[in-house]
N, C-alpha and C positions, 0 to 999 in steps of 0.2 A: 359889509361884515356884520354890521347892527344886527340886519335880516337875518342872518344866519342863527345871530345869538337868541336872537326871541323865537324862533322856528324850530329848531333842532328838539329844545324839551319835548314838546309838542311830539314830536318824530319820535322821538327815545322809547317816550309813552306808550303812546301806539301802537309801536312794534312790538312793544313787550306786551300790551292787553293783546295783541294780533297771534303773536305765540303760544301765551296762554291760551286763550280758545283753542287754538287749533290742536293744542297738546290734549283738551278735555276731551273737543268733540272726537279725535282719534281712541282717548280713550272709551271710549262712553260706544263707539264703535263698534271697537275688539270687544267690548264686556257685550253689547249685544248680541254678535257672531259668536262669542263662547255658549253663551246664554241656549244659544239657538240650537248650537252644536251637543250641548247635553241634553235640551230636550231630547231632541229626534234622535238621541241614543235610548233614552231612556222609555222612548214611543214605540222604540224598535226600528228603527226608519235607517236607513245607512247615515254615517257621522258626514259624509263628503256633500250631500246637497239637501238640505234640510229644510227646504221651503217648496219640494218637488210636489210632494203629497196631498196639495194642495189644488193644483193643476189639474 
C-alpha cells in the first residue's frame, strides 16, 4: 500500500499535464483547420478542401 501512496501523485500529475496537452493541441488544431477554411474562402477556393490548390 506504501507503493501505491508514493506513486499515485505522480499519476494524478500526469494525467492531468497528459489532458491538458491534448485539450491545447486539439485546440490549436481546430484554430488551424478554421484558419485554413477562411483563407481558401476568401482566395476563392471552395471552403470544403482547402489544401487542393496546391496539388
Amino acid at each position: 500500500m506504501e507503493y501505491v501512496a508514493v506513486i499515485l501523485p505522480s499519476l494524478v500529475v500526469g494525467l492531468i499535464f497528459w489532458f491538458a496537452m491534448k485539450s491545447i493541441f486539439n485546440a490549436d488544431k481546430a484554430e488551424r483547420q478554421a484558419e485554413a477554411r477562411a483563407q481558401a474562402e476568401a482566395d476563392g477556393f471552395p471552403a470544403d478542401n482547402p489544401g487542393s490548390e496546391s496539388k
